[in-house]
C-alpha positions, 0 to 999 in steps of 0.5 A: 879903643872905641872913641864917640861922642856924647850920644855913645854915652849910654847904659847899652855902649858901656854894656857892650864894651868888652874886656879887651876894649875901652870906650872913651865918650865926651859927656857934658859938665852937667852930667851925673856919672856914677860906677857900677853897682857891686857884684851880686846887686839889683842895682845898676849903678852905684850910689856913689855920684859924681860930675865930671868936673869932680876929678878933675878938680880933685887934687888926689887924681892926676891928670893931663892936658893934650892937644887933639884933632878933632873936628878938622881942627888941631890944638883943641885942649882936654883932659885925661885922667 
């Protein structure tokens, strides 16, 4: 599992993910992610769109809190789908 931040959030760092690796990266709410496009497209990514807060929201997809170490201090709160 590879963790970074937002800056690894990018076309070339999910491309280089393997299939045996997982990267997790932080994003901002404002931001737009999508899937990849289907197999056999000249598309990059999908068009379905969507932001963060959307599954987070979505009472459909379970999620959980937790508390993490991060930046030198521990009890910060996130979510994982």
């Amino acid at each position: 599992m590879l963790v970074g931040d937002g800056r690894f959030s990018n076309r070339t760092c999910f491309r280089a993910a393997s299939e045996r690796t997982g990267l997790l990266t932080r994003v901002g709410k404002d931001a737009v992610v999508c899937y990849g496009a289907p197999a056999g497209s000249r598309r990059i990514c999908g068009e379905r769109k969507f932001s963060p807060e959307q599954p987070r929201q979505d009472e459909s997809i379970p999620w959980q809190t937790t508390k993490v170490f991060h930046a030198g201090k521990r009890g910060r709160r996130v979510w994982i789908c």
